[in-house]
C-alpha positions in Angstrom: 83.2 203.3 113.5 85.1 206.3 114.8 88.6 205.8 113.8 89.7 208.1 116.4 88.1 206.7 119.5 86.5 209.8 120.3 82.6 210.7 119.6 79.5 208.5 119.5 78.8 205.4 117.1 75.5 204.3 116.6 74.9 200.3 117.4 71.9 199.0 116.4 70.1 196.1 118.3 67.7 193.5 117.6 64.5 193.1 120.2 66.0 190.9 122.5 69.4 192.7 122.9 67.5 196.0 123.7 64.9 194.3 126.4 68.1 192.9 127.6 70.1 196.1 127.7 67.1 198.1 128.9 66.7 195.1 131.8 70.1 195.7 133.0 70.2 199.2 133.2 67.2 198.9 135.3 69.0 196.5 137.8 72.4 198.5 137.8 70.7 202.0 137.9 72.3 202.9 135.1 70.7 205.3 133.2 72.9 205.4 130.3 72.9 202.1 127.9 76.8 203.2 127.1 77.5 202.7 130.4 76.5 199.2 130.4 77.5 198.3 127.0 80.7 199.3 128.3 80.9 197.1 131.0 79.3 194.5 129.3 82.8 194.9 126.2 85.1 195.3 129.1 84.9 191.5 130.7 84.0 190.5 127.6 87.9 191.9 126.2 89.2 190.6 129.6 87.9 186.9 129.0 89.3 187.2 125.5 92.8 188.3 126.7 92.9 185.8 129.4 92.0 183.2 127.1 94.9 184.1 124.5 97.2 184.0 127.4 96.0 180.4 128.0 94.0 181.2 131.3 90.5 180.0 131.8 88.7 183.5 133.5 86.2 181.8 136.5 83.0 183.2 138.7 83.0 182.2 142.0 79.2 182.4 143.9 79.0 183.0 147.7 79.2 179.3 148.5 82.6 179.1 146.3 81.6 177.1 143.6 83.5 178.2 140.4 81.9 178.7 136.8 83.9 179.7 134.0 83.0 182.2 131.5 82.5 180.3 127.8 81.4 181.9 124.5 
């Protein structure tokens, strides 16, 4: 881990997390896989926070049914 936040960090994967990774780079036309993860660690951190705070963080589909996020 870089203490200072700054430079690159090597994260290795198992199979399934890479075909998954590599999957939705793909469908996001993303060419970098630190792009993604970082998308990926951002609404990951933002269901964490919201559930600290007592919140429940939802998806709502085109129809308007809701599905909250669980790990």
């Amino acid at each position: 881990m870089d203490p200072k936040g700054i430079g690159t960090v090597s994260v290795e994967l198992n199979a399934t997390a890479a075909a998954l990774l590599a999957k939705l780079c793909v469908e996001m036309g993303d060419d970098s896989a630190a792009g993604v993860l970082s998308r990926a660690l951002g609404l990951l951190d933002l269901c964490q926070q919201t559930k600290r705070r007592g919140g429940r963080l939802c998806f709502v589909n085109e129809r308007g049914e809701s599905s909250e996020v669980v790990f």
